[in-house]
C-alpha positions in Angstrom: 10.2 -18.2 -11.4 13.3 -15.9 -10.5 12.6 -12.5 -9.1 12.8 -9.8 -11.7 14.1 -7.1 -9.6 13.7 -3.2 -10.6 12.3 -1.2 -7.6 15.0 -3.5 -5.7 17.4 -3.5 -8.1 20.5 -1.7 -5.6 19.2 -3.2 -2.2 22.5 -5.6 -1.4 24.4 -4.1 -4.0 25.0 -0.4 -2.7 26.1 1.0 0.7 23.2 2.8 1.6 25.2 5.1 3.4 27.8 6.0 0.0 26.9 7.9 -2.2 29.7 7.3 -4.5 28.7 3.6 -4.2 25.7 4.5 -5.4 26.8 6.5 -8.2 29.1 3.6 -9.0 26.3 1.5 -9.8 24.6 4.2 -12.0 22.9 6.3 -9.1 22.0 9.7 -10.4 22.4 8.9 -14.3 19.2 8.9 -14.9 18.3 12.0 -13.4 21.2 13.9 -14.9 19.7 12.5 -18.4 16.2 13.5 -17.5 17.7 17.2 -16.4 20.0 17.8 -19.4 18.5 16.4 -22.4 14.8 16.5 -21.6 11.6 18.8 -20.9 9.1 18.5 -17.9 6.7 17.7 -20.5 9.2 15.0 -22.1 9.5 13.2 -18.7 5.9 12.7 -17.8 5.4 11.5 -21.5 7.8 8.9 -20.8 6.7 7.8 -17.4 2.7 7.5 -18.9 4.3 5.4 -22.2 5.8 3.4 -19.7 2.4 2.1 -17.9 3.9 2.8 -14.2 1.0 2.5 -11.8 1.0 3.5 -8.1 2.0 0.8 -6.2 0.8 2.0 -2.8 -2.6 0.2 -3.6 -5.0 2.4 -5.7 -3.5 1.8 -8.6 -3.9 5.3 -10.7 -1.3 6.0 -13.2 1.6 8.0 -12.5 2.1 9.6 -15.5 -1.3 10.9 -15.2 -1.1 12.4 -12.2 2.0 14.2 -12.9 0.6 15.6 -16.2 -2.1 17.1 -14.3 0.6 18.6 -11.7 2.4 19.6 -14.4 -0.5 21.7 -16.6 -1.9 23.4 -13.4 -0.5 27.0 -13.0 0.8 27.7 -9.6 4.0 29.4 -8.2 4.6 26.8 -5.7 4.3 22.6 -6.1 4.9 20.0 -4.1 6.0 16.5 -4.5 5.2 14.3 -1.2 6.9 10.2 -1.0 4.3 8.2 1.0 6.2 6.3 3.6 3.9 6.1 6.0 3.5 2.1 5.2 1.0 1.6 7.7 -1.0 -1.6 6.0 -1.0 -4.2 8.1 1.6 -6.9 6.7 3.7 -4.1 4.9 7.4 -3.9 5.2 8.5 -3.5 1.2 9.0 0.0 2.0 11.1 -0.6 5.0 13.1 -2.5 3.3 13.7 -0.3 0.3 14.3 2.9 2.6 17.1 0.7 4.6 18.7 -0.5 1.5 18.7 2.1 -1.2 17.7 5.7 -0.2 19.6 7.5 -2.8 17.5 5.3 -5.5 14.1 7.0 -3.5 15.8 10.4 -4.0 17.0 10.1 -7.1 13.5 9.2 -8.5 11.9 12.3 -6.4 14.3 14.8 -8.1 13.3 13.0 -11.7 9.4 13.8 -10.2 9.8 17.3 -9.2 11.5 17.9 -12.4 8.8 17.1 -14.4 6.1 18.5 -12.6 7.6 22.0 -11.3 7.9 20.7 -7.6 10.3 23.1 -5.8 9.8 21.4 -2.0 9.6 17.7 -1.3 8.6 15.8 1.7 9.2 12.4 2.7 6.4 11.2 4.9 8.5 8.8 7.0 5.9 6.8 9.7 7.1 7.2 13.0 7.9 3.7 13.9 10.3 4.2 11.2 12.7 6.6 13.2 15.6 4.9 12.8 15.8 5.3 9.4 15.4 9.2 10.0 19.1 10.5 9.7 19.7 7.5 7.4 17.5 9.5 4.8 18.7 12.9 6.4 22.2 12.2 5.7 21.2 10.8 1.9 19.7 14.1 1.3 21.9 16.6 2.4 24.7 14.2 0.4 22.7 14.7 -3.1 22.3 18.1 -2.1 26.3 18.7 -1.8 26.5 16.7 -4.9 24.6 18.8 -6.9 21.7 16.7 -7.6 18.9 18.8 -6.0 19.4 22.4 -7.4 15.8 22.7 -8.1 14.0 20.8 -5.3 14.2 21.0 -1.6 13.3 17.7 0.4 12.9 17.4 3.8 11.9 14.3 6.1 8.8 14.8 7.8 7.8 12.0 10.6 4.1 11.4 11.3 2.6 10.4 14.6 1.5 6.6 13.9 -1.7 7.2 12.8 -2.7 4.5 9.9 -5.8 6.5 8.2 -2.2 8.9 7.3 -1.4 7.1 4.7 -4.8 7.9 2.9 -3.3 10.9 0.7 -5.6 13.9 1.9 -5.2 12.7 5.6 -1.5 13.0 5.0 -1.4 16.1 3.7 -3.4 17.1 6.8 -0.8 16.0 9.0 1.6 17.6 7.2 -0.4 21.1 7.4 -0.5 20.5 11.6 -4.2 19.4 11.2 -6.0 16.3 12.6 -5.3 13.5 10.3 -8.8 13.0 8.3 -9.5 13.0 5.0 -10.5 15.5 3.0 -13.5 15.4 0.4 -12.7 14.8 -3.1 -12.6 16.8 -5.4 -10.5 18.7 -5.8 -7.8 16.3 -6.2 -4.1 16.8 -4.9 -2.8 17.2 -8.1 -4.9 20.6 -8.8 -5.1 21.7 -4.8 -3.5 19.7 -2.4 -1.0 20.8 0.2 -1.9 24.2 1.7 -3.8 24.1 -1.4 -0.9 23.9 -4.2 -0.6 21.5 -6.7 0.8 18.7 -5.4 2.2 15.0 -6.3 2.0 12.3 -3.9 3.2 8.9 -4.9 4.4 6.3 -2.3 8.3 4.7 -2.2 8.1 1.7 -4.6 6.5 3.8 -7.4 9.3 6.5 -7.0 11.6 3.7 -7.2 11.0 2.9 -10.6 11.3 6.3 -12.1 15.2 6.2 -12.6 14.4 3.0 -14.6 12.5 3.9 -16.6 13.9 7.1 -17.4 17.2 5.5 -17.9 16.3 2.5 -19.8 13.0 4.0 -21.7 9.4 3.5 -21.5 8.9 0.9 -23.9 11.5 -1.6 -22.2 9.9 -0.9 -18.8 6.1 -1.4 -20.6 7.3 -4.8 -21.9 6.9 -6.2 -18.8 3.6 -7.3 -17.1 0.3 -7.2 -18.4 -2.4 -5.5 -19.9 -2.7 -2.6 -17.1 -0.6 -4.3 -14.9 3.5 -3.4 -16.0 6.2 -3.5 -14.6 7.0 -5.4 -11.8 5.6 -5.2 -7.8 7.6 -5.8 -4.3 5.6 -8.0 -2.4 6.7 -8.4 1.8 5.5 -12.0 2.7 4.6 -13.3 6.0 2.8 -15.2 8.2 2.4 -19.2 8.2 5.8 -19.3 5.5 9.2 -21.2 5.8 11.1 -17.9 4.1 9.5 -14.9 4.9 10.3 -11.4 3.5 10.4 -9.0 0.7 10.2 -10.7 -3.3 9.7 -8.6 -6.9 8.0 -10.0 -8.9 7.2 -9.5 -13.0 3.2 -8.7 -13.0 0.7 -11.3 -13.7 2.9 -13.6 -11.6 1.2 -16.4 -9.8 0.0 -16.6 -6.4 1.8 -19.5 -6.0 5.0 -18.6 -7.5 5.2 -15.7 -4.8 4.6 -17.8 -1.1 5.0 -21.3 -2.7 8.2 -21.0 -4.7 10.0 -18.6 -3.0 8.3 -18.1 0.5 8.0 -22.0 1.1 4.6 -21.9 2.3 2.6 -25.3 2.8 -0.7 -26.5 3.9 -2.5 -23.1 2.8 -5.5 -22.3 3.9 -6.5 -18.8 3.2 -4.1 -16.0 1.8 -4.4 -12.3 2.5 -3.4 -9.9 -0.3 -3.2 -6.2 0.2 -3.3 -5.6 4.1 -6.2 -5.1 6.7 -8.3 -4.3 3.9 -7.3 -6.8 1.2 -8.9 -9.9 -0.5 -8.9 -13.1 1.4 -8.2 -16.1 -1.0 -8.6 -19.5 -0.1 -5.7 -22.0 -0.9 -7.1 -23.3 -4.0 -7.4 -20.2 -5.5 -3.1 -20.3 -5.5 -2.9 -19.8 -8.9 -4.4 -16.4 -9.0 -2.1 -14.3 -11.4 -0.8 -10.9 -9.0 -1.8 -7.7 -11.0 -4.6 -5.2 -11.1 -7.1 -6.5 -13.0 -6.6 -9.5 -9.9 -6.1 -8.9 -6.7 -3.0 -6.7 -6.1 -3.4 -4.0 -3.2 -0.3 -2.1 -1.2 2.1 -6.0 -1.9 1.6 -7.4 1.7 0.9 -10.9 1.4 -0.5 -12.9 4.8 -0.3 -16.6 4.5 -2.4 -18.8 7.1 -1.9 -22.4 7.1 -5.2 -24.8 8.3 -4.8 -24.2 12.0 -6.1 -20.8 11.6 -9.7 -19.6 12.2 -10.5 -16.9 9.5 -13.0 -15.7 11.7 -10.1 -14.9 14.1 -8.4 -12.8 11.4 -11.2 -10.9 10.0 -12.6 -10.1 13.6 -8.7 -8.8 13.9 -8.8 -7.1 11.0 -12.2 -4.8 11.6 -10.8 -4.4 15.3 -7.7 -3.1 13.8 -9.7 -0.6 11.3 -11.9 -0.1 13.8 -9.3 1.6 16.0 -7.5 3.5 12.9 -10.9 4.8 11.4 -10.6 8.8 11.6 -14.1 9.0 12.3 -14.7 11.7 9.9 -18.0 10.2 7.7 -20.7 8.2 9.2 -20.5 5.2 7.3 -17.0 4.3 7.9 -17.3 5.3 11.8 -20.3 3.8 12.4 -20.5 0.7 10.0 -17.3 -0.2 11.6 -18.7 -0.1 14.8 -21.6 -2.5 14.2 -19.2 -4.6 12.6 -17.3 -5.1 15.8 -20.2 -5.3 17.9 -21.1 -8.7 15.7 -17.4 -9.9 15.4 -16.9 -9.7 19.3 -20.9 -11.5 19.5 -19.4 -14.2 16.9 -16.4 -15.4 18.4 -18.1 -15.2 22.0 -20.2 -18.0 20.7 -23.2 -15.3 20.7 -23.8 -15.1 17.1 -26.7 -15.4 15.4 -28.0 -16.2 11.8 -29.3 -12.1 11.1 -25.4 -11.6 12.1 -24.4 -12.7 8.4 -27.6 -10.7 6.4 -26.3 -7.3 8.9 -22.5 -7.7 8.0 -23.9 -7.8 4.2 -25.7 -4.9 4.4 -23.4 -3.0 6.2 -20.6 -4.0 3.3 -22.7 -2.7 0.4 -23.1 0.6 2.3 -19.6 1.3 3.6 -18.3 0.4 0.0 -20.8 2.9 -1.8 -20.5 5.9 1.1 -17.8 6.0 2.5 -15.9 9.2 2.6 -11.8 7.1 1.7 -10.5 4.0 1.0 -10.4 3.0 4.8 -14.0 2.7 5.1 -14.8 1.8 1.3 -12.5 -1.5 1.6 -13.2 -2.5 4.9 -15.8 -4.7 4.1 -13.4 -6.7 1.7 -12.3 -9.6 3.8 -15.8 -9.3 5.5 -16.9 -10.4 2.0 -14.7 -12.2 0.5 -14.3 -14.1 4.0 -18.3 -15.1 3.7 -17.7 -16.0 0.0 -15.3 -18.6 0.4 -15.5 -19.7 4.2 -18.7 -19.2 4.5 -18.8 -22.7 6.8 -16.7 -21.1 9.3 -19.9 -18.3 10.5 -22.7 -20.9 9.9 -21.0 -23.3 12.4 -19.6 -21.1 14.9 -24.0 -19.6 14.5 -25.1 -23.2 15.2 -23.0 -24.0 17.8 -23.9 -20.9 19.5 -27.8 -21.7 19.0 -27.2 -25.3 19.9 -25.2 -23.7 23.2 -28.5 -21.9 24.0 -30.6 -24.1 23.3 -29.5 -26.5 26.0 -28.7 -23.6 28.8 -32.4 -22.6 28.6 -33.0 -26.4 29.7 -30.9 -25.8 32.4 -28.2 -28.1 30.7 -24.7 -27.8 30.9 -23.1 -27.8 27.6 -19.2 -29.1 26.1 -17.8 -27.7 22.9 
């Protein structure tokens, strides 16, 4: 299947730098449509006909978010583009910042339309520096143009931290404050940054706003699925022969993503959404891409059969282990345990109460856990003993077999 390309649909087409090259491929028409012939309310009715979800993982719908933005009564609101892109195996965002940051601006001016927003922040990570004064320049060139009367935006660079991208955490940062997350509710939307109303959607979603604006909701809910419309940017990698960033129509296959176009061979297990996303094994290939699947923030891991997916998970809760903020107990200290066994495991240490612990501890940091860091966590954890289950029972039996034979005094091979 060709890639259906709509969040991507300038990248190699406009000069990222020229914004009259963007304007010459239709830049800014849709905003000037959404600002002359239509109301706040009008907008956000469009965008929730339309289907558009967030793309940055969760999954919530846009236009429902903004409507809530837009009926809560403040002086001030603010409308906050996620680029923090700190999932492990993400670079979609990247790739749409380098390639098209007047389409990014242009769907943030359509946003704080609708909802009131006066001041707009793009929460660039801070490995992303070099796209800094790319962005900078793009803004103060819409500004000049006359394409952000209403709305201020400013880049704002974070300090690395992955529990950021979380939306309350961010918003934190933001304010000066230790990057945490917040309890819930109340929701951004009705009190969010220094307790305003506020809109935070990541860089793909705001990417398809001039779309759908410009071409209508319905030909924009035509594509996909059920829940799932639209299209999704996927950034591929790993154990592939043609790595890199694809769009995709929802509902598309597994296999059409890293088989067709990413080349990959000899799968073994495939990652989908990150540190935190579902592990697949290869014969699950045909799994259609799409919410009611498996979906996540679009990175997409392939590992080929030389790889140990105990290796990767143990990487994985290392990883999230690090990042956790720390903030609610069962995230820090589920996460904790869970390295403690990962780091027994791979030492050839493990034992069979290993697997019942890492269970346990799953079901909890789902149910408790304060965020999304600590309620997916467990994920690969479980979908890693669901479908290679093999992979802890041996690596168990070798490691009883191992002591077995030392308490004999024997010296032991593997």
């Amino acid at each position: 299947m060709p890639e259906k390309r709509i969040a991507l649909r300038n990248c190699g087409i406009v000069d990222p730098r020229d914004i009259a090259s963007y304007r010459k491929a239709g830049g800014f028409t849709a905003f000037m449509k959404a600002r002359d012939t239509m109301k706040p309310d009008q907008i956000i009715d469009e965008i929730k006909k339309s289907g558009l979800t967030g793309r940055g993982g969760a999954g919530f719908s846009c236009g429902l978010k903004w409507e809530l933005a837009g009926n809560t009564k403040s002086s001030r609101k603010y409308l906050i583009c996620n680029a923090d892109e700190g999932e492990v195996g993400t670079f979609k965002d990247r790739y749409i910042l380098t390639h098209d940051p007047y389409g990014l601006i242009e769907g943030m001016c359509i946003a704080g339309l609708a909802i009131g927003a006066t001041k707009g922040f793009i929460y660039l990570r801070a490995e992303y520096h070099a796209l800094f004064n790319l962005l900078s320049d793009a803004i103060v060139e819409s500004k000049r143009n006359g394409f952000m009367s209403h709305m201020d935006i400013k880049v704002f660079e974070g300090a690395g931290a992955y529990i950021c991208g979380e939306e309350s955490a961010l918003m934190n940062s933001i304010e000066g404050r230790r990057g945490e997350s917040r309890f819930k509710p109340p929701y951004p939307p009705i009190q969010g940054l220094w307790g305003r109303p506020t809109i935070i959607n990541n860089v793909e979603t705001l990417m398809n706003v001039p779309y759908i604006i410009k071409n209508g909701a319905a030909a924009f809910s035509a594509i996909g699925t059920g829940r799932s419309k639209g299209t999704k940017v996927f950034s591929v990698s790993g154990d592939v022969e043609r790595p890199g960033v694809y769009e995709l129509t929802m509902g598309s296959s597994l296999n059409e993503l890293v088989v067709d176009l990413a080349g990959a061979q000899g799968i073994k297990a495939i990652q989908i959404g990150g540190a935190t996303g579902n592990i697949l094994p290869g014969r699950k290939i045909d799994t259609p891409l799409s919410h009611e699947t498996c979906l996540g923030s679009g990175a997409v891991v392939v590992f080929n059969q030389t790889r140990n997916i105990v290796d990767i998970v143990h990487n994985n809760i290392l990883f999230l282990h690090d990042e956790s903020c720390g903030k609610c107990t069962p995230c820090r200290d589920g996460l904790e345990a869970m390295k403690e066994i990962f780091d027994r495991l791979v030492k050839g240490e493990g034992i069979q109460e290993d697997i019942r612990v890492l269970e346990e501890l799953s079901k909890v940091m789902s149910l408790a856990s304060l965020c999304g860091l600590g309620q997916a966590a467990p994920v690969p954890v479980m979908d890693s003993l669901k479908f290679f289950r093999e992979e802890y029972t041996n690596l168990i039996q070798q490691s009883a077999y191992v002591r077995n034979y030392t308490a004999q005094g024997l010296s032991v091979t593997l």
